[in-house]
N, C-alpha and C positions, 0 to 999 in steps of 0.2 A: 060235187061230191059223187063218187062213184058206190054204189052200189051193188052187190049180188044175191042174184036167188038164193033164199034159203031154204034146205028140207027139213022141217022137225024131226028132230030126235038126232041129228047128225049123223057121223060113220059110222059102218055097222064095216069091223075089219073081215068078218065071217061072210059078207054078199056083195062089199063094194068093193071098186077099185082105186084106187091113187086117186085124187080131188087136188087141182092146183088151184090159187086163187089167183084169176085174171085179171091183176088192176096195174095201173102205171103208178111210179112212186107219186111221192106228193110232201109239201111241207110237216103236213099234219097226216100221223095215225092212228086210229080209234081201233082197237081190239076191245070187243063187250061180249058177255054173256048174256045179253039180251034182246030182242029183237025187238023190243019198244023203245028202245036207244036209240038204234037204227031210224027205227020210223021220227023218234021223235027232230036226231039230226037231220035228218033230209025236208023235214018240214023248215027246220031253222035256217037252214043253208040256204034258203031262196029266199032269205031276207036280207041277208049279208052283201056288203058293197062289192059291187064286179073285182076291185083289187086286192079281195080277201084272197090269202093264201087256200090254195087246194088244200081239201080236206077227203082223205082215203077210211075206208070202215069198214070194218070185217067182225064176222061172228067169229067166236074162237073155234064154234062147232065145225065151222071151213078148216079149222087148223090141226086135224087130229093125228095126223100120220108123221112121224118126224122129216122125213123127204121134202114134205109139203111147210113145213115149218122153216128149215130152212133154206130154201127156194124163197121163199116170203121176206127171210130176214134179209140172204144177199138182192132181191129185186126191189122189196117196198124199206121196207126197219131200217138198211144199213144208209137210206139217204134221206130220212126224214129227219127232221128238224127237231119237233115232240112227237111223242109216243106216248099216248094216254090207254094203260090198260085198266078195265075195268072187268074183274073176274068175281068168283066167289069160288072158292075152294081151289081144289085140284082142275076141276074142269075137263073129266076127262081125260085125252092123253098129254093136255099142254097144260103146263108147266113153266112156271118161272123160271125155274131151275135148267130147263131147255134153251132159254137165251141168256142166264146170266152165266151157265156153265161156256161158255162161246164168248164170254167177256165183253160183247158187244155193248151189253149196258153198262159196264165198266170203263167203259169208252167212254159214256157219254160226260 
């Protein structure tokens, strides 16, 4: 499983700049709103047999800038297998509507 640092409270569009997320695709990818997700996968993943399919995870708070959103979907989303999102509202500036408007889940 790949993993990346997270900063609480995510982008601040007013003092940051552009944020890519750094992962190579994978079978499996997990979008969560939480970061005991995160911890709790990465605990589980080193129990899973060597020939488990790769598993990719990201906080959505990584995904707030549309730029970065879709970068994400043409490098990790457009070659993954499952996409397991696990949100709660709006979530800031990402949106379902962000990738169903792009018909990509429409695809699937």
């Amino acid at each position: 499983m790949h993993r990346i640092a997270t900063i609480s409270g995510g982008w601040n569009q007013s003092t940051d700049s552009v944020v890519f997320v750094d992962q190579q695709p994978a079978p499996i990818v997990i979008i969560t709103a939480a970061d005991t997700d995160i911890q709790t996968l990465a605990a589980a993943t080193a129990n899973l047999p060597e020939d488990f399919p790769q598993i990719r995870v990201v906080n959505v708070l990584q995904l707030q800038q549309q730029i970065a959103i879709d970068i994400y979907d043409k490098k990790i989303l457009a070659i993954a297998k499952v996409m397991i999102f696990r949100l709660f509202g709006r979530c800031f500036g990402f949106s379902f509507s962000d990738l169903k408007n792009k018909k990509l889940l429409r695809n699937w």
